[in-house]
N, C-alpha and C positions, 0 to 999 in steps of 0.2 A: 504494500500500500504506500502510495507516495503521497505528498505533502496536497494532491486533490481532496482526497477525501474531507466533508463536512462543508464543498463549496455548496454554494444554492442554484449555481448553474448546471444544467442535465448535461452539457455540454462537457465541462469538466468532470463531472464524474462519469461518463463514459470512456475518462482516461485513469482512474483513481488507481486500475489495477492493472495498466501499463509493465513493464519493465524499466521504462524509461522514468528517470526521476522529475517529473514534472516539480515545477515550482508553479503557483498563482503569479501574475503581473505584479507587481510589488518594488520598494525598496528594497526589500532582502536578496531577491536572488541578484541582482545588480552587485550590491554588496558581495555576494557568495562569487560571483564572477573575478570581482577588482583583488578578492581574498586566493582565489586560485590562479586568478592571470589565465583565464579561460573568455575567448567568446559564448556569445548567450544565442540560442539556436531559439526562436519567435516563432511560435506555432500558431496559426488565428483560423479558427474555423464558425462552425456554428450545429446545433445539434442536428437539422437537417439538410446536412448535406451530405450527399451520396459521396462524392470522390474525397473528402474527409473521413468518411467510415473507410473508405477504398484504404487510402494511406495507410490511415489507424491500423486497418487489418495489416497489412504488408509489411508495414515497418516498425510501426510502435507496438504492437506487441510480438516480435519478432528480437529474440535474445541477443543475438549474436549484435544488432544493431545497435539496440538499446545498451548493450554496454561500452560501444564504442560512443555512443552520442554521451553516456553518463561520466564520461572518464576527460572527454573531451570537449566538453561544454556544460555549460549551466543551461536546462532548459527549460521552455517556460511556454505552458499557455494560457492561450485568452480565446474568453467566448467573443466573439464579434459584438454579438447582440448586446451583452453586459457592458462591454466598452466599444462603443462605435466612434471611441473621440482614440486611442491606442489604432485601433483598426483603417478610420480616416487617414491618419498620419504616416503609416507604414503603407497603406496601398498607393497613395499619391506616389513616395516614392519606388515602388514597386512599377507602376506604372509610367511615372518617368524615366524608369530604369528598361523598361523592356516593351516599352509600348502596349502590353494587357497586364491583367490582373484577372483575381478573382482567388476565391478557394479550395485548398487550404492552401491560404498564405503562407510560405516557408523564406523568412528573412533571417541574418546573423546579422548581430550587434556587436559593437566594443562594449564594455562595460560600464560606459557615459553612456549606452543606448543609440547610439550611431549608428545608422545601417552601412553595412558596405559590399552584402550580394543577398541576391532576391532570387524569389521562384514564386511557384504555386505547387502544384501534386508533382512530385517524385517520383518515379516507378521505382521497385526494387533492381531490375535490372534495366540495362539502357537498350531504349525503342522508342521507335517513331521519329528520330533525332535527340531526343532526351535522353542528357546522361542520367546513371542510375542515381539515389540517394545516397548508396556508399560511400560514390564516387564522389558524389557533392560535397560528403561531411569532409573526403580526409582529403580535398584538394581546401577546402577554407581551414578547416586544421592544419596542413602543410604552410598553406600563405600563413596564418597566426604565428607559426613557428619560425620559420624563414624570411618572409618579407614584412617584419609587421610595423617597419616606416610605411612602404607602399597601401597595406592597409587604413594605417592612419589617414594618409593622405586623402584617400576616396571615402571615406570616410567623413573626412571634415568637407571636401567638396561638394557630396551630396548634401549633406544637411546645411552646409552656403546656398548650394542652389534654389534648398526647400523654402531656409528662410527669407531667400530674395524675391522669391513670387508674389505676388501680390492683383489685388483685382481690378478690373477694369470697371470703373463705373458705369463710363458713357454722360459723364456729367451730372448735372445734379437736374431735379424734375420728376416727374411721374409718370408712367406711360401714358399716353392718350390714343385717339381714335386710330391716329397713321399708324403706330408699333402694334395697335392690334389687329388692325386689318394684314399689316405684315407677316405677321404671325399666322394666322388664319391661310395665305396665300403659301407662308412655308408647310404648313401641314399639311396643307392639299397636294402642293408637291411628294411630298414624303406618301404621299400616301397612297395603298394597297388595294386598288380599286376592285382587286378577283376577291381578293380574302379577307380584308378589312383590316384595321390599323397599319402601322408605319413599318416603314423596312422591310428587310428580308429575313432570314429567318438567323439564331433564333428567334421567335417573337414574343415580349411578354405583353400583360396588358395596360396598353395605356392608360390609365386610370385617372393621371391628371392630365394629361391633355384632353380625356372625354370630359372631366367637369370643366374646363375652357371652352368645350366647343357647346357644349350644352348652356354655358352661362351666354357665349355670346348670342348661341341665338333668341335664348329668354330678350338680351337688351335690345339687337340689332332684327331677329325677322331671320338671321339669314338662313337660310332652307339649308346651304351646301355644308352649314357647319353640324346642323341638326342633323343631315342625311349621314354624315361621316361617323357620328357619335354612332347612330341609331345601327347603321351597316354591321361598324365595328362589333358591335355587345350584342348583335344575332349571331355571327359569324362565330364570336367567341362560347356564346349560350350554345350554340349546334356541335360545336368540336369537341374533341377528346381533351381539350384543355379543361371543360369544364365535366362535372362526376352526375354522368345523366342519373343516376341511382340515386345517390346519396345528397347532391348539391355541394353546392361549393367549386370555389376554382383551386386547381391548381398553381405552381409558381411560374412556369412557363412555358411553350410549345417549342421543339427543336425545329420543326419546323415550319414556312410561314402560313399554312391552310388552317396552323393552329389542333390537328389530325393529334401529334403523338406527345405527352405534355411530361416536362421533367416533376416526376410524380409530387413532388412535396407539397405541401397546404401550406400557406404562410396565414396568421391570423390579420396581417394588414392588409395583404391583398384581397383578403374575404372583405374586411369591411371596407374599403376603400372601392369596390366595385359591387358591393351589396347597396352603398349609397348611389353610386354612380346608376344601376338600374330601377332604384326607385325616382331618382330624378329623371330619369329617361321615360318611366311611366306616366311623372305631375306631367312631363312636354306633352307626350302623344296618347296618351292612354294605352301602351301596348300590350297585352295581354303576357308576351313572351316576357319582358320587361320584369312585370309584375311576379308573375311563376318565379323568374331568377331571383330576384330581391328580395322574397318570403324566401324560398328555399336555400340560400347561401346564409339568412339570418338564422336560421332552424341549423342549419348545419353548425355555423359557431356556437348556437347554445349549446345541443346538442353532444358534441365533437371536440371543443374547445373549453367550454366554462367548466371551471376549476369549483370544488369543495368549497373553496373561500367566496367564493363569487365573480370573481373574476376570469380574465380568458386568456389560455395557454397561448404560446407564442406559435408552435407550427405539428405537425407532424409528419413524420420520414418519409420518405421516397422510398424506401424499401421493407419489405418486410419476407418474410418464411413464410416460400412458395411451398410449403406441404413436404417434401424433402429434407429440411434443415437447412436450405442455404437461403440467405436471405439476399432476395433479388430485387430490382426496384421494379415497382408496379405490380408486384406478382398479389397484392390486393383487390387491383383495380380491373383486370385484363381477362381475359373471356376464350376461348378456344369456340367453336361450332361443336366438340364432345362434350367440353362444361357446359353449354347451352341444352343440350339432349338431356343431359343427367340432372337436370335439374326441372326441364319446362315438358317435357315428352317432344318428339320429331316435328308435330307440327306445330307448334309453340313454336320450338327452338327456330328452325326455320323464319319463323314469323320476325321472332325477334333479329332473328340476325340480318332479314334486310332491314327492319328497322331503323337497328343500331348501328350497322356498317359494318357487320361481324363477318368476314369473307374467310375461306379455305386458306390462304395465303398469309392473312395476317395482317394488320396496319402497324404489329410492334414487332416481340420479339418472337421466335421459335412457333409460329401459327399463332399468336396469340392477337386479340385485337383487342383497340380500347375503343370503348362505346359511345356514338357521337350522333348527331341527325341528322344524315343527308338531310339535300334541299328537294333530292329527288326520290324521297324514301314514299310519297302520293299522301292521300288523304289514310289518317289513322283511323283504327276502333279504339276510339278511347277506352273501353270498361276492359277491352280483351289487353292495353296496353297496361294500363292500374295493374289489372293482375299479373303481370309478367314483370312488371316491376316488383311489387310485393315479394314477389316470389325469389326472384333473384338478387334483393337484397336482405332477404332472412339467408340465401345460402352465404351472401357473401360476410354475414355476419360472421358464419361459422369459421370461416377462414381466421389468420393470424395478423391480430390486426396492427399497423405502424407503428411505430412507437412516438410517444409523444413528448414534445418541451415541454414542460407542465410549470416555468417559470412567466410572471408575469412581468411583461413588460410596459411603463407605463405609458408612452408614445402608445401604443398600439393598440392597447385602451382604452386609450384616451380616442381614437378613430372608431373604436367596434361601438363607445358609448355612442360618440354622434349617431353613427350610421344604424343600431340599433332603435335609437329614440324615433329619429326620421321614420325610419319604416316600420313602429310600431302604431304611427300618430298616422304614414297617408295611412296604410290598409286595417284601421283600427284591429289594431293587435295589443292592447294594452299588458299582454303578460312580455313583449319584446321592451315595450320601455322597463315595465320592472326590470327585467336582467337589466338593463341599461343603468338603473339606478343604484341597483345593487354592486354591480361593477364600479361605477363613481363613489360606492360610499367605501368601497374598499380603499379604492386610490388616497381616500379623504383617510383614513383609520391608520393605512399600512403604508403609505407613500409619501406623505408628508410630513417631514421633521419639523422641528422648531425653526421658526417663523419660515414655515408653509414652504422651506427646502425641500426638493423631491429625491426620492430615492428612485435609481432608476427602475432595479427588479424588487419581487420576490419570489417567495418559494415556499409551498405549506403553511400563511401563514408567518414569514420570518421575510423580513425585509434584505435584502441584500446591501452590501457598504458600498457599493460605486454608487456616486451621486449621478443625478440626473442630469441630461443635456440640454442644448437648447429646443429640441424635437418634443421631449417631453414635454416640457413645462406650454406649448408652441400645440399640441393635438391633445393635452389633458385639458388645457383651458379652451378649445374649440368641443370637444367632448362636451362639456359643464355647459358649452353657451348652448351646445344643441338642447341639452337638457333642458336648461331654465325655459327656453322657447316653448319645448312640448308639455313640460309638467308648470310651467306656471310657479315652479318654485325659485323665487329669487335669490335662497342660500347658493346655489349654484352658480347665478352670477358675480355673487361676492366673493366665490370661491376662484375662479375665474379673474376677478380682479389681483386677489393674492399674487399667483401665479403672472399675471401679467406685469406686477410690479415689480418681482425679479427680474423678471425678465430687462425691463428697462432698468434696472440697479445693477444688475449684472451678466448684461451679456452684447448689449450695444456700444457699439463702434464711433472713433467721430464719424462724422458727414453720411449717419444714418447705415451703418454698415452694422453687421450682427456675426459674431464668433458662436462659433456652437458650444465652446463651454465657458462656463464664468469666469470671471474676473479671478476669484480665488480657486479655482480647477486645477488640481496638478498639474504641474507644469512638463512640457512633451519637448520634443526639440521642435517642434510648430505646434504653433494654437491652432486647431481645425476651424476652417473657416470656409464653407460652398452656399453656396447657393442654389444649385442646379438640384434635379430632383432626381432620385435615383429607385430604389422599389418603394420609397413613402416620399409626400413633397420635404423639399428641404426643410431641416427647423428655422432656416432664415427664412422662406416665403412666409410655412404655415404658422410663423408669427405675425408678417406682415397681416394673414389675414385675418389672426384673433386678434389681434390689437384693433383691426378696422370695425370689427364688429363690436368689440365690447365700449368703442370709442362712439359708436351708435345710438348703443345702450342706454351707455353713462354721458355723451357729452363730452367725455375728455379730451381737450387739445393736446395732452400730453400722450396719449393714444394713440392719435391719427397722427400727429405729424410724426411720430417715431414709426407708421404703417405707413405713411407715404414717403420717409427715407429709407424705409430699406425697399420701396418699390422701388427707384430708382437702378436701379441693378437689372431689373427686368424690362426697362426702356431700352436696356444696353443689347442685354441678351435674350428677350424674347424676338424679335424679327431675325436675330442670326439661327438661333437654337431651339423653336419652339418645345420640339417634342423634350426638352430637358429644362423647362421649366414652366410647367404646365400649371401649376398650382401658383407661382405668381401672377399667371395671366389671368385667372380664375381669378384671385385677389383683386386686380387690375379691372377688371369688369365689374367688381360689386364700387370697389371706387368709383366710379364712370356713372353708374346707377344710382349712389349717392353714399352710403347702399341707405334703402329706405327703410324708416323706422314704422315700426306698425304696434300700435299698443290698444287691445283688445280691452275694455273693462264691462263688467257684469256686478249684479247685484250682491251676488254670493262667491264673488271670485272664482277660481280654478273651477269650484264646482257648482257653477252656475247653471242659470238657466238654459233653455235648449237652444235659444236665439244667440248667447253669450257664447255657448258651445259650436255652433256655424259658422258662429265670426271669426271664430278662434282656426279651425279646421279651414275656413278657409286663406286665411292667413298661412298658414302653416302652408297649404299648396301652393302658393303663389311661388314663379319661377321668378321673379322679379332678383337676379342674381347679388346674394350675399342678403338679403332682407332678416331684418331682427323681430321678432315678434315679443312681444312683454301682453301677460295674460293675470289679473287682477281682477283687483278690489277698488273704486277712485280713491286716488290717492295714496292708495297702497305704497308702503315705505320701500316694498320689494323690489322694484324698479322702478328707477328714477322716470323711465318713459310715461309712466303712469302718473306722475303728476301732473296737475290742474285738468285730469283727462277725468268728468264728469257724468253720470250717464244724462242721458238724451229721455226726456219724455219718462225718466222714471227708468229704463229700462237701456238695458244693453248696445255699446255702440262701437265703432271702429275709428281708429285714428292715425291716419296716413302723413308721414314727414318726408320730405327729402331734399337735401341741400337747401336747407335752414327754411323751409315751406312747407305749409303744411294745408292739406284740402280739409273741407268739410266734414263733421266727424258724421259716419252713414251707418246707420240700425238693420240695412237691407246685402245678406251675405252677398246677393248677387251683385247689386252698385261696387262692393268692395271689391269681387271678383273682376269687375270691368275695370276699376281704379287700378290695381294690381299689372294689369296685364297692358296698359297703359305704357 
C-alpha cells in the first residue's frame, strides 16, 4: 500500500495498491525528491479514462517497472479533476512541447517542479513510432545523471516561455452585434452539414456553442442559427453517442456521424446538454428534444446521484464483458445472438433494424452500439417500449462500469441548473428537488469559512484542494437557476457569497480572471484560459453569473466586472467560435439587457394559479440570459421584487431591461408576447 490510500479521489485509489510508490501532489514529495536528488515522474489522469487504466495495467502494476520508477524517481499523482489548476499548467506545456496533449499525462520534473520532457500513454514496448516506457524512464534517468546542466537549462526555458505568454485582449469593450454575427458566420463554416456539429471526427458535443446558437436566435430570429442547434442535438439524440436504452450521453464519438462513442459518461456533459435540449424544446417544441432532456435528467438521478445527495462525476468506458476482461463498451454493445437471447428471432430482428444492429458490426468483434437511423421508417411504438424494457433489464444483469463517486463542485453546480430548468418546463417537481438537495449539499459540505469552496468530496468528507474559479463560476449559476424556479431567495444570497470571491479573489486588472485565487498555491504559472474546453471556461461562466446576478441585485460592481472579462470574447469569439461558446452565450444575454422579470402573487412561491402562469411562463421565455424573481410584494428575497405591487389585488408581471421597464401585465399570454419581443 502506498502513500494513496485514504485519498477521497477514486482516481487515486485505483493506484493505492500499485507497486509503484505513488506520493499525493504535495510539498512533501518535492521535498523527498531535492532529499534524494531524484527527478519526480507526474502522473495526471482521471478515473475514466480508458488509456489511463491501459497504462495503469501495463506498467504501474507491473514489478519489474515499478521498481525501477521507485529507485529512480519520486512519483507522484494527481487526479485531473481534483486539480485542474496542476493539470492546466503541465498540459499547456505539454502541448507547447509536442503540439497535442491529452491523457494520461506523463511529465518529469526537477525538484523546483520544472518540467523538462512530456508524453501522454507509454506503451510497455515500443510501436506505432512510440518508444517504450522503459525506455522513457532510463533515457531521462540517464540525462538526470549525465547531463543535468542540459536539463537545467530546458528546464528553466520552458517555464520562461510558460511564464512569458500572456493574453490577447483585443482591446478593451464588449462584444457587440458585428463579433457576433462573426461568430455565427465562423460556425456555419465549421460546420457539418451531413452529420451535424463542427469538425471532423473525433466529434464531441458542442454544448456551448448550441446555447450561443440557441440564444442568438431567441435575440436575432435567425433560422440558420436555430436550424444548426436543432440538426446538431437530432443527429447527436439518433447516434451511438447517445444510450438509446438507458439515456444519457456519452463523452465523445470517434467518429464524425457521431455512430461509435468513447464509452465514458461524464456528469457535465449530461447536464450541460440535458439543459441544452430542454432549451431547444422552450424554441421549437420538439418532441425529440423533450424525450432527451427528461431522459438524460433521469439518467443523472438515477446513475449518478450519490447517498449524500449529490452527483458523481463520471462513469468508465469499460467494464467485464462476461469473460473477466474488462473491455470498453462491453456494457453498452449488442451482437444480433444477444438480440435473439434475449427478445426471440422476431423481436430480435425487429430491433436490430431499429437500432442499426447489423451482422458486421458498427464496433468491435460483430458487436454494434444502438443508434436510430433516419431510415429505420415509421415505428410500433408499444412493440418498441417492450423491447426496450426488455433489453435493458438484460443489460442490467451485465457488469456494470465503474463509477467516480466523488463530487465535484463545478459540475454540480451545472447538473443543479440544468436539473431545476427541466424540472420547472416539463413540471417535474421531484427533478428540482434533487436539484435542491444537491445545492444544499454544496451549501453543508463545500463551503468553508466565509463561503471558500472546497472543490471535491467523497462519502460525505470534503476533500482539501480548494476550489477554482469554475467552481465558484457554475455553483453560483446552479443557485441562480435555482432561486429562479423555487422562488427561494437564500439561493440568490448564496450566489452573491460566491460571486464576491470571486471579485476578491480571482480578477485580473483590465477585467481579466485567473482560474485560481489570489492566495492559491503557487505553480510555476497561475492558470489562466478563457476558451472552453469539455465545461465553459471559469473565466466566461463567471462572466455570465456575475451578469445575471448583477440583474438580480442591480450591482454595478457585477456587471462591469461581467462586461470586463467579456472583453476577451470580442477578441476571440469571430477568430474561435466553437472555443468559446459560453462567452458568446454570455455576450447575447448582454445585448438582450438581459431582462429582468419579477413575478409577485399574493401568497408568494405558493401562490395562486394566475401567480403560478406568470411564473411558468416566465421561466419559458427564451429571451437569452432573463432572470426571473418569484415572491411576495416587497419581499426582502429579491431585490427585483421591490416597489413591484400586485395589480387589482391580484397577481402581476414585471418586465425591465436596460434600465426600462413596460407595464406590469396580470395576463400570462401579454407577458408571453412581451417576452418574445
Amino acid at each position: 500500500m502506498n502513500r494513496l490510500a485514504g485519498m477521497t479521489s477514486p482516481y487515486l485509489l485505483q493506484h493505492a495498491d500499485n507497486p509503484v510508490d505513488w506520493w499525493p501532489w504535495g510539498p512533501e514529495a518535492f521535498e523527498e525528491a531535492k532529499r534524494r536528488d531524484v527527478p519526480v515522474l507526474l502522473s495526471v489522469g482521471y478515473s475514466a479514462c480508458h488509456w489511463c487504466h491501459v497504462m495503469a495495467h501495463e506498467s504501474f502494476e507491473d514489478d519489474t517497472t515499478a521498481a525501477y520508477v521507485n529507485e529512480h524517481f519520486v512519483a507522484v499523482k494527481v487526479d485531473r479533476e481534483e486539480r485542474p489548476d496542476v493539470d492546466a499548467v503541465y498540459m499547456e506545456a505539454v502541448q507547447a512541447a509536442t503540439g497535442q496533449g491529452g491523457w494520461p499525462m506523463t511529465v518529469f520534473l526537477t525538484p523546483d517542479a520544472e518540467p523538462f520532457y512530456f508524453g501522454t500513454y507509454f506503451p510497455p514496448e515500443s510501436r506505432h513510432g512510440m518508444p517504450s516506457f522503459g525506455d522513457v524512464l532510463d533515457g531521462v534517468s540517464r540525462a538526470w545523471t549525465d547531463r543535468r546542466d542540459e536539463v537545467g537549462e530546458v528546464a528553466g526555458r520552458i517555464v520562461k516561455d510558460l511564464s512569458a505568454r500572456s493574453l490577447a485582449f483585443g482591446g478593451e469593450g464588449v462584444p457587440g452585434e458585428e463579433e457576433l454575427a462573426q461568430a455565427l458566420l465562423g460556425l456555419t463554416r465549421d460546420y457539418d452539414s451531413r452529420s451535424g456539429g463542427f469538425g471532423g471526427a473525433p466529434k464531441f458535443p458542442p454544448s456551448m456553442a448550441l446555447e450561443f446558437l440557441l440564444r442568438h436566435h431567441a435575440r436575432t430570429g435567425s433560422e440558420g442559427a436555430l436550424q444548426m442547434a436543432a440538426d446538431t442535438c437530432e443527429a447527436m439524440a439518433r447516434g451511438g453517442i447517445y444510450d438509446q436504452l438507458g439515456g444519457g450521453f456519452a463523452r465523445y464519438a470517434v467518429d464524425r456521424e457521431w455512430v461509435v462513442p468513447h464509452f465514458e459518461k461524464m456528469l457535465y456533459d449530461n447536464a450541460l446538454l440535458c439543459r441544452v435540449y430542454a432549451r431547444l424544446w422552450r424554441a421549437t417544441g420538439s418532441d425529440l428534444a423533450r424525450r432527451v432532456a427528461l431522459e438524460t435528467a433521469d439518467f443523472m438521478v438515477r446513475e449518478l446521484r450519490t447517498p449524500e445527495g449529490g452527483f458523481a462525476s463520471a462513469l468508465d468506458a469499460d467494464s467485464d464483458d462476461g469473460t473477466g476482461k474488462h473491455v470498453e463498451g462491453a456494457y453498452y454493445v449488442w451482437t444480433p445472438e444477444q438480440l435473439s437471447a434475449v427478445l426471440g428471432e422476431e423481436d430480435a430482428h425487429y430491433a436490430a433494424s431499429y437500432y442499426g444492429v447489423t451482422e458486421e458490426g458498427t464496433f468491435e468483434e460483430g458487436a454494434s452500439v444502438l443508434q436510430l437511423p433516419q431510415d429505420a421508417g415509421v415505428a410500433d411504438a408499444d412493440r418498441i417500449a417492450s423491447i426496450r424494457q426488455r433489453l435493458l433489464a438484460a443489460r442490467d444483469r451485465r457488469e456494470r462500469p465503474g463509477r467516480d463517486d466523488k463530487i465535484v463542485a463545478a459540475w454540480n453546480g451545472l447538473a443543479i441548473a440544468a436539473l431545476a430548468e427541466t424540472g420547472a418546463f416539463f413540471d417535474r417537481p421531484d427533478l428540482v428537488e434533487r436539484a435542491t438537495e444537491a445545492a444544499d449539499l454544496l451549501v453543508r459540505l463545500h463551503m468553508g469559512e466565509g463561503a471558500r469552496l472546497f472543490r471535491t468530496s467523497r462519502d460525505g468528507k470534503a476533500g482539501a484542494n480548494a476550489g477554482v474559479l469554475e467552481d465558484y463560476a457554475d455553483v453560483a449559476e446552479g443557485f441562480l437557476a435555482l432561486a429562479g424556479v423555487t422562488g427561494e431567495g437564500v439561493w440568490l444570497e448564496f450566489a452573491g457569497f460566491l460571486l464576491d470571491i470571486v471579485l476578491d479573489q480571482f480578477v485580473a486588472e483590465g477585467g481579466a480572471l485567473y482560474d485560481t485565487a489570489h492566495d492559491a498555491e503557487p505553480l510555476i504559472r497561475r492558470p489562466q484560459d478563457p476558451t472552453d474546453n469539455a465545461t465553459p471556461s471559469g473565466w466566461t461562466a463567471a462572466a455570465g453569473a456575475l451578469l445575471s446576478y448583477a440583474a438580480h441585485t442591480g450591482s454595478e460592481a457585477h456587471r462591469a466586472a461581467a462586461e470586463g472579462a467579456l472583453a476577451v470574447v470580442k477578441a476571440l469569439g469571430p477568430r474561435a467560435p466553437r472555443f468559446i461558446g459560453w462567452g458568446l452565450a454570455t455576450a447575447e444575454a448582454l445585448l438582450d439587457g438581459p431582462r429582468e422579470i419579477a413575478v409577485v402573487g399574493p401568497d408568494g412561491p405558493g401562490g395562486d394559479d394566475r401567480a403560478r402562469a406568470l411564473h411558468r411562463t416566465a421561466l419559458l421565455a427564451a429571451a437569452p440570459g432573463a432572470v426571473v424573481a418569484f415572491g411576495a410584494p416587497d419581499s426582502e428575497e429579491f431585490p427585483l421584487l421591490k416597489d413591484r405591487p400586485l395589480v387589482d389585488g391580484g397577481a402581476a408581471a414585471y418586465v425591465c431591461r436596460h434600465f426600462t421597464c413596460d407595464a406590469p401585465t396580470t395576463d400570462p399570454a401579454e407577458l408571453a408576447r412581451t417576452l418574445s419581443r
